[in-house]
C-alpha positions in Angstrom: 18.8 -24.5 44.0 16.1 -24.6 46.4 13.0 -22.5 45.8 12.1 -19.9 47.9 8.5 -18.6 48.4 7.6 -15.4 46.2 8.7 -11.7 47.3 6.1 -9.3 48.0 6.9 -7.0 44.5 6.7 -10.4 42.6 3.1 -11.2 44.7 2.2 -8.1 43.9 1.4 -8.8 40.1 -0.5 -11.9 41.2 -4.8 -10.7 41.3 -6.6 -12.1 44.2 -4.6 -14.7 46.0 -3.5 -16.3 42.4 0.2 -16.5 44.2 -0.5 -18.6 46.7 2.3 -21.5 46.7 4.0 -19.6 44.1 7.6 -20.6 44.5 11.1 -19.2 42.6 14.5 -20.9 42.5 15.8 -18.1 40.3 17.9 -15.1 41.5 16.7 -11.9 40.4 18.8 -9.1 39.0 17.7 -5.5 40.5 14.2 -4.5 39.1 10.9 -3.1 40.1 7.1 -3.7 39.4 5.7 -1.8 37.0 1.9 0.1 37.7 0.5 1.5 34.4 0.6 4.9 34.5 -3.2 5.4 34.0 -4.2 2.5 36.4 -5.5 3.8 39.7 -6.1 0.4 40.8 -1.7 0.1 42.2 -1.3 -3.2 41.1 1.9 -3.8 38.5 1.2 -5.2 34.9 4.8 -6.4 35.1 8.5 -6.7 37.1 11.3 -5.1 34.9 15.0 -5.4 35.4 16.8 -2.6 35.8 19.5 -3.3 33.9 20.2 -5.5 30.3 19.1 -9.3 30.8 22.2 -11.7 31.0 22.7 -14.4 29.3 20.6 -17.5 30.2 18.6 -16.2 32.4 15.5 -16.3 30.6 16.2 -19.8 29.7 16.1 -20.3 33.5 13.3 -18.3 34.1 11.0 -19.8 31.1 11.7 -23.4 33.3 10.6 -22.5 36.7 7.3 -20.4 34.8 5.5 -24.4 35.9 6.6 -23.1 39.3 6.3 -19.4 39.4 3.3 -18.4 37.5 5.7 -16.0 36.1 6.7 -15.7 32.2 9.7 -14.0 31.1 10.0 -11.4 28.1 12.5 -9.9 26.3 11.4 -6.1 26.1 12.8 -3.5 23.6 12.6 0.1 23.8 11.1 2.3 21.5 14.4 3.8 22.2 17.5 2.3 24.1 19.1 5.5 25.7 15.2 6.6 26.7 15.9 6.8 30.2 12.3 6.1 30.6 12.5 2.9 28.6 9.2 3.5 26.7 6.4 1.8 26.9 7.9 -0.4 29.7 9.8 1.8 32.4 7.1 4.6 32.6 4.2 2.2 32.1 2.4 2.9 28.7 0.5 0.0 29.2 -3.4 -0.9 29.6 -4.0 -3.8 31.2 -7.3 -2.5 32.5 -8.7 -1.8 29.0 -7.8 -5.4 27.3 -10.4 -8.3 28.3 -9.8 -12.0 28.4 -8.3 -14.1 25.7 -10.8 -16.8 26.7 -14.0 -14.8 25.2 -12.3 -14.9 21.7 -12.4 -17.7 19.1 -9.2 -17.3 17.0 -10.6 -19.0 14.1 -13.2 -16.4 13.6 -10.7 -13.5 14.4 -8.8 -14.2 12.1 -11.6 -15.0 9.5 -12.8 -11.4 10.2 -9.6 -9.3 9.7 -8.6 -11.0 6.2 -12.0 -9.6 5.3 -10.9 -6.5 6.7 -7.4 -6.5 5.2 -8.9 -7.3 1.6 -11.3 -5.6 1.5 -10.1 -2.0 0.6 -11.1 1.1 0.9 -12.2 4.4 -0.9 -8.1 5.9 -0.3 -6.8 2.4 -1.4 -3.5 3.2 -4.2 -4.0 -0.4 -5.6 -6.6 -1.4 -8.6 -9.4 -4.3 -7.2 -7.1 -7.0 -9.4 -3.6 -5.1 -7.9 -4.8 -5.4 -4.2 -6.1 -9.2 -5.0 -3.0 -9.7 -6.7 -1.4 -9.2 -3.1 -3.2 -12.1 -1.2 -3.1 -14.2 -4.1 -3.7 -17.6 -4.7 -6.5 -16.5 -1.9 -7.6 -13.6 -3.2 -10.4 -11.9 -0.8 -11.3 -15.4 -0.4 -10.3 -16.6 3.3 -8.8 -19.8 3.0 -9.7 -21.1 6.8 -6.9 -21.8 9.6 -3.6 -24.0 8.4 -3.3 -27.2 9.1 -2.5 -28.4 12.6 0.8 -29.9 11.8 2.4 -33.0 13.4 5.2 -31.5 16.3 8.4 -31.8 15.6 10.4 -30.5 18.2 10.7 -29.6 21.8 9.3 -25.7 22.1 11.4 -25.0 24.7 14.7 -25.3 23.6 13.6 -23.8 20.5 12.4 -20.7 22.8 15.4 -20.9 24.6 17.8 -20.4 21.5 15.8 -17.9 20.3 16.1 -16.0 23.4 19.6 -15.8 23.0 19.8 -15.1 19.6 17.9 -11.9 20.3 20.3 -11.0 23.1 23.6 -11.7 21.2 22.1 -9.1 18.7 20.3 -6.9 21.1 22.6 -7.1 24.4 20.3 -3.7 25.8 17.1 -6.0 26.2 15.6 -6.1 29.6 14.2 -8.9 31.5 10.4 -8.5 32.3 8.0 -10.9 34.2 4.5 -11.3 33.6 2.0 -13.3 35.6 0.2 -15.7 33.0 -0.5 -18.9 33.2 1.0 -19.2 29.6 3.4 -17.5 27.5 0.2 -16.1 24.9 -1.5 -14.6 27.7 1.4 -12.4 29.1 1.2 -9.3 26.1 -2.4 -8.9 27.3 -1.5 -9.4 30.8 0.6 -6.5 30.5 -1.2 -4.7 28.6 0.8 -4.2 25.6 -0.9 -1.6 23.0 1.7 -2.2 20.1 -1.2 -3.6 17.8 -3.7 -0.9 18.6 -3.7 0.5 15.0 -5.1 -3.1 14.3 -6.5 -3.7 17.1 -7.4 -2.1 20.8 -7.9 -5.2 22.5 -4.9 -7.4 23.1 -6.8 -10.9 24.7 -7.2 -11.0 20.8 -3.9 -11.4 19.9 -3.6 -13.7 23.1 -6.4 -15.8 21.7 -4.3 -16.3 18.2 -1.1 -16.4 20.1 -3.1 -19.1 22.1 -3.9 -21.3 18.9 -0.3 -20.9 17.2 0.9 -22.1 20.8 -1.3 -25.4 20.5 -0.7 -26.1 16.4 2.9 -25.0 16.0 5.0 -24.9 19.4 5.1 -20.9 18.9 6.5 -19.1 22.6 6.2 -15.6 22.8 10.1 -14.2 23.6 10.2 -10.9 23.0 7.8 -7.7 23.1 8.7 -4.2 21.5 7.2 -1.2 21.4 5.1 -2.6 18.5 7.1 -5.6 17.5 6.3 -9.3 18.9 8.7 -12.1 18.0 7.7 -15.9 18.8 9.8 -18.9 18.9 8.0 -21.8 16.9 9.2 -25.5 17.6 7.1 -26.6 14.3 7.0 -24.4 11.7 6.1 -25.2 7.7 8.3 -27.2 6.1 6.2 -27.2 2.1 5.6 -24.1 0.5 1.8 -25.3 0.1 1.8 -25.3 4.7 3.2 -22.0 4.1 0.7 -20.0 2.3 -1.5 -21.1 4.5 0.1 -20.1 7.5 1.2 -17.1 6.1 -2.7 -16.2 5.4 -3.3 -16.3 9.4 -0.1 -13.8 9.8 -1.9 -11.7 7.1 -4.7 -11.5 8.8 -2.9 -11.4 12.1 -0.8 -8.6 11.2 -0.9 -7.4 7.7 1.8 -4.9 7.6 3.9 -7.8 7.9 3.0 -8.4 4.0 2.2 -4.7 3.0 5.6 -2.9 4.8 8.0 -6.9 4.2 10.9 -6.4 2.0 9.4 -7.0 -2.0 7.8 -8.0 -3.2 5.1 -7.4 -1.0 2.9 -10.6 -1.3 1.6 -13.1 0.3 3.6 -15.5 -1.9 6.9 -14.1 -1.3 6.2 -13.8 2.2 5.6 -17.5 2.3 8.5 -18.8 0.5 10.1 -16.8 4.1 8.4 -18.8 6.6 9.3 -22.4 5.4 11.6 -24.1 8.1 11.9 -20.6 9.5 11.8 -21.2 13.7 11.3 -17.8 14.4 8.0 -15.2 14.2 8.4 -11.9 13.8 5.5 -8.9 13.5 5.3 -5.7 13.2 2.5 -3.4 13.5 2.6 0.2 11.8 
């Protein structure tokens, strides 16, 4: 199919001439750009589909992102028959308020919120040795990034599976378009709040989302109203590669341990991620 320059709604989420020999060889199902509804600024965060995605067409979108500048998400509702589709059809997003994931270093984020995450607090329900007991063999001890391991697989057929996987189980999930440059970027493009109670600044999830990209293959797929679920062409394949990686999701997003099925350690939620190709987190 031959690609056809751009329309003006898709332009429009493109700052400062960034669209300029932007192309698309992918037809559109009905949608509209999306302006955050405290942004006085006009231009979207996002283009969202009217209408449930169809089958394969993120596949086809997630190809032609080299020539689009345009990367394709799976968003959930917070509730499906919201006709409002929150936080996506009436903009509850804050793309103004989130910075740039290239003035983070995600080694040292994530270095910070394990200390954060072990460290307590005067309302904590667990003992010192209980709540040590949790991130154990670590401890409060931060154990430093996992390994970068060896790739094993293509990322984007791995993407694209997942993709459908979600849809086969989730047929109500819309179609949105972000303009990123990569797949990490787009949450804070948008400006996606779901971690907030972690934290307010998305670009610093985009600066982890960034590394697990590099190390593991990971694609971001879908977005929920607090949920985030990757794709990840490499993932752990020893329980030992586990327990390190799952430290980073710890620290990344610790209700992911503290809310997980039990028991709720970082052990347990290790022996989870070994060969597992898919990501998911969940902030409270």
């Amino acid at each position: 199919m031959i690609s056809e320059p751009l329309p003006a709604e898709l332009r429009s989420l493109f700052a400062g001439g960034a669209d300029a020999g932007r192309a698309l060889s992918v037809p559109l199902p009905p949608g509209r750009p999306v302006v955050a509804e405290e942004d006085a600024s006009g231009r979207p965060a996002f283009w969202l589909a009217d209408a449930p995605a169809p089958a394969g067409l993120w596949t086809r979108l997630r190809v032609a992102h080299a020539e689009s500048g345009l990367w394709p998400l799976l968003l959930d509702s917070l509730d499906d028959d919201d006709p409002d589709y929150r936080p996506w059809g009436n903009g509850e997003v804050l793309p103004d308020e989130m910075s740039s994931p290239d003035g983070h270093d995600p080694a040292a984020l994530l270095a910070r919120w394990w200390v954060d995450c072990t460290s307590g607090d005067p309302d904590d329900v667990l003992s010192p040795a209980e709540r040590e007991a949790v991130t154990a063999p670590f401890g409060r001890t931060w154990p430093g990034p996992a390994p970068h391991p060896r790739p094993a697989a293509d990322p984007g057929p791995i993407a694209d599976g997942l993709a459908e996987h979600l849809l086969a189980g989730h047929p109500s999930l819309r179609l949105g378009l972000v303009a990123a440059d990569r797949g990490a970027d787009a949450p804070a493009v948008a400006g996606w709040t779901g971690p907030t109670n972690h934290t307010g600044d998305t670009a610093e999830v985009s600066a982890v989302l960034r590394s697990w990209e590099d190390r593991f293959g990971a694609r971001v797929v879908g977005l929920g109203f607090a949920t985030l679920v990757l794709s990840v062409a490499t993932p752990p394949t020893t329980r030992e590669a586990a327990l390190a990686v799952a430290a980073e999701h710890f620290a990344f997003c610790p209700d992911n341990v503290w809310q997980g099925p039990a028991p709720q350690t970082l052990s347990a939620y290790a022996d989870r991620l070994v060969n597992d190709h898919s990501w998911t987190f969940w902030w409270d």
